[in-house]
Structure formats: C-alpha cells, structure tokens
N, C-alpha and C positions, 0 to 999 in steps of 0.2 A: 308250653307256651301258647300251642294254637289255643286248646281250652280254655285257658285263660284271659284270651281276646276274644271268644267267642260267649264266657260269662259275663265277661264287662259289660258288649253288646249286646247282650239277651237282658240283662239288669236294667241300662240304658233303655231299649226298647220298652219294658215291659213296667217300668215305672212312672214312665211318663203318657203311656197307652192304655193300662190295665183297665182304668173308668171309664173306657168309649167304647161303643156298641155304636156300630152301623147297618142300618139296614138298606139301606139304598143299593141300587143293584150296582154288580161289577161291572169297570167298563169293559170293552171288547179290543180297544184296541192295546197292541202289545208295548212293553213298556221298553226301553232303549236298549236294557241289559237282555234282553229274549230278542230270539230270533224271531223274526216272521211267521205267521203261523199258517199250514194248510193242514186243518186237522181233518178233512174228507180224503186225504190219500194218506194219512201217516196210523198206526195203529198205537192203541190205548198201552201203555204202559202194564204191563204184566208182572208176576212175584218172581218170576224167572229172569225180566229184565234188570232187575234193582240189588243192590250192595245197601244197606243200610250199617247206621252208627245211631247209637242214642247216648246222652248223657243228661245231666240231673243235678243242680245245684241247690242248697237251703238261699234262700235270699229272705231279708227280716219280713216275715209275716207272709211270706208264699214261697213256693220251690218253681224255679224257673228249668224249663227243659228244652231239647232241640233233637231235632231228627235230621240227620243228614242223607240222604237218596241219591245214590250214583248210579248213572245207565252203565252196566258192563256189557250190554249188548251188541254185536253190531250194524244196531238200524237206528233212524229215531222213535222217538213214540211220545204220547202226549199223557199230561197231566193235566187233570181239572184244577182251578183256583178258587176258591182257596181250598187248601186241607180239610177234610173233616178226618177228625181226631177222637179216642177216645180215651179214658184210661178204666182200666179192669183190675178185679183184684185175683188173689193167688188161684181162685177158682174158674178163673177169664168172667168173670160177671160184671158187669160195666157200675163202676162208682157211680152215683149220686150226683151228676154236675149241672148246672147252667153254665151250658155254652156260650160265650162271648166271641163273635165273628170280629177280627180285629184286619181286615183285608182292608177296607176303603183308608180306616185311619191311618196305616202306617205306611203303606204303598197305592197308592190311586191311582196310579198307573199300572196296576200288576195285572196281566191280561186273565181273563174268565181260563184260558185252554194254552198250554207253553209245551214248548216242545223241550225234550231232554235229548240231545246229543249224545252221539256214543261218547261213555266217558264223563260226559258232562254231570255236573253235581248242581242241588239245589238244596236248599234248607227250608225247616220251620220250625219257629218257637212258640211254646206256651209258656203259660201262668198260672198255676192251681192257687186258689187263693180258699181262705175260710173253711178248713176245712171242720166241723164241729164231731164226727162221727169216729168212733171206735179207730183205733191203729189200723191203717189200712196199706203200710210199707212195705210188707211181705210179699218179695215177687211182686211188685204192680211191673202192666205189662201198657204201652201206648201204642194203643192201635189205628193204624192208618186204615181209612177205606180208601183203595185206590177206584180211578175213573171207571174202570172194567168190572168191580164191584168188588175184587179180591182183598181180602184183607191180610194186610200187612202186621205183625206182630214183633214189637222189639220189645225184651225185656229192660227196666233201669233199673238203674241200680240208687237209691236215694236211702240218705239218712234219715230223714223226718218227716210226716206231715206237715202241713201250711199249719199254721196255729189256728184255733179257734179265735175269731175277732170279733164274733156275732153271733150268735145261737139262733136269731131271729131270722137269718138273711138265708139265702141256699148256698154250697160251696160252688165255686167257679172256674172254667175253665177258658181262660181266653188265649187263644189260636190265631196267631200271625199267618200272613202270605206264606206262597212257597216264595222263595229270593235267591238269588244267587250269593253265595260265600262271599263272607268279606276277602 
C-alpha cells in the first residue's frame, strides 16, 4: 500500500514538474517540515549513518524512482539540498544524462543544508525520461553523492527503459528535493 501512495505521488510530482528547470539559487531559510538548522556544530551525514530503500516504476514515456534515507545513527547530521544523483550501468559507468534540478519548482522552501534526526527519514524522486540508447536495465545502480563526498549506491530494480521520444534531444534526469515522507 505504502508503494502505492508513494507511486501515485512520484507520477503526480513528476508530471506536472518534469519540463521545469530552475537555476536560481536555493533559498537558505529552512522550510516548516525541517528543523532549524546549525550546520557549524552538527556533522555531515556519513555511509555509516543512513539505511536506504529504492524503488522504481514504468510510468507512460519515463520510469519514475525514489530513494528513501533514514538516519539510524545516534546523532544528527546534515544533508546538502538538493540531491545530486546519478544513475550507472551494470559496469558502475554513469548513463548519458542531462540533469534537471527540480528543487526551486517543486518545494521553494526546501532549505540549501537539513538536518536528519536520529531516525528521521527523508526522500527524493526522479524522472528518467528519453531514453534513445541501447538497453541499459541490467543492474542500473542510483547513485547518491552525499555532503561529505561519499557515495551512496543502491541497486533498482526496473522493468524497462524510458521510451525513446526523441533521437534529437539528450535523455534526462530530473531530481526532486530531499522532502520529508508523505
């Protein structure tokens, strides 16, 4: 059932968001659902500190994904905003993508640096869209860089690539905030 509310809202999301690019900077201040921030006394978020989940839907003409990050630690620590994400193939070799930054358009208030509470969960979605290149679902792995530089590695599990829509255009990755769980 969660899956299921959490595909509706990644489809929701990523349908009515996928053609906006924003480059204007992130604001700083924290948005209602985040805590206050002191990120000069708290430390950066580690591979040691995080539990992760991934999963992986076809939606018509893209594959909608989401990463979910739980602090199992017990301190807080911080996350950069937004996400940088990647995906790779069964070789770890980074796909072919133009990135789409979807942070201002879909949360304007998501702060630049958020703290993760022990325990505390946060998410992010993307949207691979266009995809025109050779089968590339074998093992793709989404890779998180976290704030500390470590990279995070979760394997998904997906049925299909995004459909080819364009041979002319580059395929696309666009990458939502981190956000708190519905």
């Amino acid at each position: 059932m969660k899956r299921c509310i959490l595909l509706v809202l990644l489809i929701l999301i990523f349908t009515t968001a996928c053609g906006h690019s924003d480059s204007s900077p992130l604001p700083t201040q924290p948005a209602a659902n985040f805590p206050t921030l002191a990120p000069d006394t708290l430390p950066l978020c580690q591979l040691t500190d995080l539990d992760t989940s991934s999963n992986a839907d076809n939606a018509p003409n893209k594959v909608v994904m989401g990463m979910t990050l739980t602090n199992k630690s017990q301190h807080i620590c911080i996350l950069s905003n937004p996400p940088k994400a990647s995906l790779l193939d069964k070789n770890k070799k980074p796909l072919e993508l133009q990135t789409l930054n979807l942070s201002a358009a879909l949360n304007p208030q998501a702060p630049a640096l958020l703290q993760l509470t022990p325990g505390g969960i946060v998410i992010f979605t993307l949207a691979w869209q266009n995809y025109c290149q050779p089968a590339a679902m074998q093992e793709l792995t989404l890779r998180l860089v976290l704030s500390s530089g470590q990279n995070l590695d979760d394997i998904l599990n997906i049925s299909a690539t995004p459909a080819c829509t364009d041979k002319n255009k580059p395929s696309t990755i666009a990458i939502g905030p981190f956000s708190a769980p519905p």
